[in-house]
N, C-alpha and C positions, 0 to 999 in steps of 0.2 A: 294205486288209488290216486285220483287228481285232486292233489291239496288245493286249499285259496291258492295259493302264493303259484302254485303253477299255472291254475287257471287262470288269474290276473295277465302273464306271459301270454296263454294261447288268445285269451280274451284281447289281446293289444295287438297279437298275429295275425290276426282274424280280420282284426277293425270293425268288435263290437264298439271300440271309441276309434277317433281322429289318432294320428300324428299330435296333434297339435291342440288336443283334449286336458283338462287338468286332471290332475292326478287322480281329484277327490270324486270327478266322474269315472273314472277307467275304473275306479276302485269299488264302488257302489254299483258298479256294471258288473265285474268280477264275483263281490263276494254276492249279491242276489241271485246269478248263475249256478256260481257254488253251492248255496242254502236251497234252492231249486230241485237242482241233482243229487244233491245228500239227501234230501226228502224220499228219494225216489225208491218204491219197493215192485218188485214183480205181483203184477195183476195176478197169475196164480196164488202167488202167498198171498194178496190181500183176501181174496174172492173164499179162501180156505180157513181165515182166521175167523172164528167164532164171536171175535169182539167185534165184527164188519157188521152192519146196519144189513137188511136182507136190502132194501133199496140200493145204499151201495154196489151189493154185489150183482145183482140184477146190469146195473149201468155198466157195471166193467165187465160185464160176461157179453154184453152188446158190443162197445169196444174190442173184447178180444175177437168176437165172431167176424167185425167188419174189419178188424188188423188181416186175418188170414184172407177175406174176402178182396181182400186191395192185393195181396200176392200173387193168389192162385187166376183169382177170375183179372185182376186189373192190371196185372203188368210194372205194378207200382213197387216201389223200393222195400225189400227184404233183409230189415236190420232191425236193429233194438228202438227204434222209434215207438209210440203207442205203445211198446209192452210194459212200461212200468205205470203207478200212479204215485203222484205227490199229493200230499195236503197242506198246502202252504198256509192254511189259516188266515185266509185273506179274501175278501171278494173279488181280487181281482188280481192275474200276473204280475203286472208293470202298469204305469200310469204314462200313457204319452202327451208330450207338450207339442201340440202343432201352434205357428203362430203367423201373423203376418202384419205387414207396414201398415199406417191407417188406412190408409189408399191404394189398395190393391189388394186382388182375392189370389194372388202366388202367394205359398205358401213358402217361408225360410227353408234352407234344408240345409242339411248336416253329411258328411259327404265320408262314406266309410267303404277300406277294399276290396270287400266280398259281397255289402247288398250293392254296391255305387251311392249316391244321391239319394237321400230318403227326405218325405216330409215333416217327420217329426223326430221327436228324441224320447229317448225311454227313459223311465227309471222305476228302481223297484220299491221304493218308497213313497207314498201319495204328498210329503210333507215336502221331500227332494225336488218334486215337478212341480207344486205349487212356488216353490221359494223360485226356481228358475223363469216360470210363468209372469210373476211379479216384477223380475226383474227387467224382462222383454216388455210389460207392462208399462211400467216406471218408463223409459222411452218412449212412451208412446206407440206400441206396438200393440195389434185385436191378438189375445191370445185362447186356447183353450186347453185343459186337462181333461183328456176321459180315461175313465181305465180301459184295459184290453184283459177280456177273458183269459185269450192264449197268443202263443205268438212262436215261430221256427225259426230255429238256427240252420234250416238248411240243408240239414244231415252233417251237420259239424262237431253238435253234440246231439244224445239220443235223448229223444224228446220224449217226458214222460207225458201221460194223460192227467191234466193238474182239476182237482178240488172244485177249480174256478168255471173249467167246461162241464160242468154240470148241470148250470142250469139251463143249458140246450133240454130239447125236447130226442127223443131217443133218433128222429131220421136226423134232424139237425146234428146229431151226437156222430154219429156214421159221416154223414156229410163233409164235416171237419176234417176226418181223419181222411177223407180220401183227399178234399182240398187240398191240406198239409202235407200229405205224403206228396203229390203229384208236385207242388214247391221245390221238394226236396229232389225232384227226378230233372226238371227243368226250369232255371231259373236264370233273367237276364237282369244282369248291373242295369240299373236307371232306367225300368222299364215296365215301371207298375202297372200300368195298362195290360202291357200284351200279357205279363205274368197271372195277374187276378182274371184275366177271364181264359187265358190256357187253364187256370186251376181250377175254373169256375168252370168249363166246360169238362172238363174231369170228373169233379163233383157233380154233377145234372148225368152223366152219361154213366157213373158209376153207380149212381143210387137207384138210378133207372135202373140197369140189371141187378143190384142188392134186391130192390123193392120182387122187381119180379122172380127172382131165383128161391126168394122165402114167399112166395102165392100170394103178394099183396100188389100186383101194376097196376091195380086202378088209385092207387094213395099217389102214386107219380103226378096226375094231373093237375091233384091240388097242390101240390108243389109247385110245379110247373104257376099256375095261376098265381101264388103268394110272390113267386119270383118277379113278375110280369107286373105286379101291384107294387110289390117294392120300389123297383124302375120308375114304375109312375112318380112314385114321390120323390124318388133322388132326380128324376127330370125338372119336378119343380123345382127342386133346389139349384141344379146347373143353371135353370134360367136365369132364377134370381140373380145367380154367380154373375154370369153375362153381362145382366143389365147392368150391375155394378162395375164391372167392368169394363165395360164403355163409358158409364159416368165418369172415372176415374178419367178414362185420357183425354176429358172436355177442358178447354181452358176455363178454369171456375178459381173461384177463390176456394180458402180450407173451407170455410163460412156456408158457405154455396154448398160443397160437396157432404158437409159432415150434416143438412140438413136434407139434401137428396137424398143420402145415406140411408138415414133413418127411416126415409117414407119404402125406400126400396126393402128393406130389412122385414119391416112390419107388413108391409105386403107378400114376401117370398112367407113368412112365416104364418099367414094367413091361409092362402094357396096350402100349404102343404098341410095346415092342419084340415082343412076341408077335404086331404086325400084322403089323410088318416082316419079320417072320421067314414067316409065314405069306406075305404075296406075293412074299417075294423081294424087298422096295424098299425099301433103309437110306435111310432119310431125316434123321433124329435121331439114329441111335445116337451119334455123337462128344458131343454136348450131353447124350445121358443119361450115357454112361461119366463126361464129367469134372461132372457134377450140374446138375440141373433148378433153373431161379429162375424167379422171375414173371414177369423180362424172358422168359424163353425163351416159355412159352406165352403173355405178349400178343403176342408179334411174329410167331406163326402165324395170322394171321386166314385166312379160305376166300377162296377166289376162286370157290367154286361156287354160294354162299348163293344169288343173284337170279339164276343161271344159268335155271332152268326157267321162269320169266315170260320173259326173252329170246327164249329157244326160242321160246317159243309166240305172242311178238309177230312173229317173225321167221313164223313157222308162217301167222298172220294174214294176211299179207303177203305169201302164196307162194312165200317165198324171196327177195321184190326187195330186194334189201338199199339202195338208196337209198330205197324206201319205208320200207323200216326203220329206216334211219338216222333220216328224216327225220321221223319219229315217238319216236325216243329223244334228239333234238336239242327235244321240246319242253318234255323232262322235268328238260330240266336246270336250270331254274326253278320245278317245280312238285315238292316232298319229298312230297307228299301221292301223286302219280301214282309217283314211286319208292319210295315204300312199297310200293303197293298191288302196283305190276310184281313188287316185291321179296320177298310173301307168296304167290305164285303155288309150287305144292309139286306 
């Protein structure tokens, strides 16, 4: 059995923290890990116990069905991942802190063995990230907290199905698991791009055959369409990013920029509510009501950018997706071939 005190070890092995991380982070990385995977019971015993909610068991007999459908039909990693569920009693996993300088929309990053360079910092406490937040604050730095649903290790440790991914809608629920798994099949240090939409083309291409293997392919296209609409509005948001960043490298005073700022801000959040409103799909609204900072639009990156070079390596390929894989497994060494996959339009 993996006590704290040895997970704390593989948690430091790992480089869920830095080298050079304080204690009282590596520890509160450790024991929420911990407290995570001690939650965790087999979806069969949950789905069988009599005190389960029939709605519960309903979600986790979907889960179980798209766990085996990621093995048999997708190719995807066959291990203890998705078969358990936690109830962490919480609305949300972890709470991450993205942040950045006044004047500039890069985002700080936190630089650990096994993901590389990430944009943000986790923790599993909402009170932990906000006291960190403050403190980036206090400097002068635009910060943001949001929670996160779910989040993978990797296949480092076996990722149960948490409380918190429930309130997806049941393809949304499927979805996840295939994203997640496909993470855990191929994943590049410092390379959130080419990862989220390799995953993200997994997810589209797996739910595509889930959808139609159980007699529903025509639900695929509204998917498709929600996907296409989302984009919309994360494009308005990149613009904004843009504009601001070029105001930033203008010779201006603070004076100058922190009042362009502004006008830029409330315009980008402007635009995007008018997308929202247009599809029907509140995405942002809570972030523009209480005001738009630089953390908010660096921490919207796309997960569709390398999406259509996927496509069409998968296309190459006739659809075999271990041939696919196994041609996106050689790119994970080679920035120059995920460039070039990644300029594909």
């Amino acid at each position: 059995m993996l006590t704290e005190t040895r997970l704390l070890a593989v948690v430091m092995m790992l480089g869920i923290v830095s080298g050079c991380a304080s204690v009282r982070y590596a520890s509160q990385a450790a024991h929420g890990q911990w407290q995570l995977m001690r939650a965790r019971r087999p979806i069969d015993r949950v789905i069988a116990d009599p005190s389960s909610s029939d709605a519960l068991k309903a979600r986790l007999q979907l889960v179980k069905d798209a766990r085996e459908f990621a093995v048999t039909d997708l190719d995807l990693p066959d291990n203890q991942s998705y078969r358990t569920y936690s109830d962490l009693k919480r609305p949300f996993a972890v709470w991450n802190v993205v942040a950045t300088p006044e004047f500039s929309v890069i985002p700080l990053q936190w630089c650990f063995p096994f993901t590389g360079c990430i944009s943000y910092r986790g923790y599993f406490h909402q009170q932990d990230a906000q006291r960190f937040a403050s403190g980036l604050a206090a400097r002068g730095d635009d910060t943001l907290v949001a929670g996160v649903t779910a989040y993978s290790t990797l296949g480092h440790f076996a990722d149960p199905v948490l409380n918190t991914m429930l309130r997806y809608g049941d393809d949304d629920m499927v979805a996840t698991v295939f994203h997640e798994l496909a993470h855990q099949l191929i994943y590049v240090k410092g390379d959130s791009e080419f990862n989220e939409s390799f995953a993200m083309t997994v997810e589209e291409e797996g739910l595509q055959r889930y959808l139609s293997a159980r007699g529903r392919p025509q639900e695929f296209e509204a998917i498709l369409t929600r996907h296409r609409h989302e984009q919309s509005i994360i494009k308005a948001v990149g613009a904004g990013r843009q504009e601001l960043a070029t105001l930033y490298a203008q010779p201006l005073s603070a004076d100058e920029k922190r009042a362009r700022k502004r006008e830029v801000l409330q315009a980008t959040g402007d635009r995007v509510l008018a997308l929202e409103h247009e599809y029907q799909l509140p995405l942002y609204d809570l972030w523009i009501k209480h005001g738009l900072n630089n953390a908010h639009l660096a921490s919207i990156g796309t997960y569709y950018d390398c999406v259509p070079g996927f496509r069409q390596l998968l296309a190459d390929h006739d659809g075999d997706l271990p041939a696919f894989y196994a041609v996106v497994r050689t790119m994970r060494r080679d920035p120059k071939a995920r460039r070039a996959l990644c300029s594909i339009r």
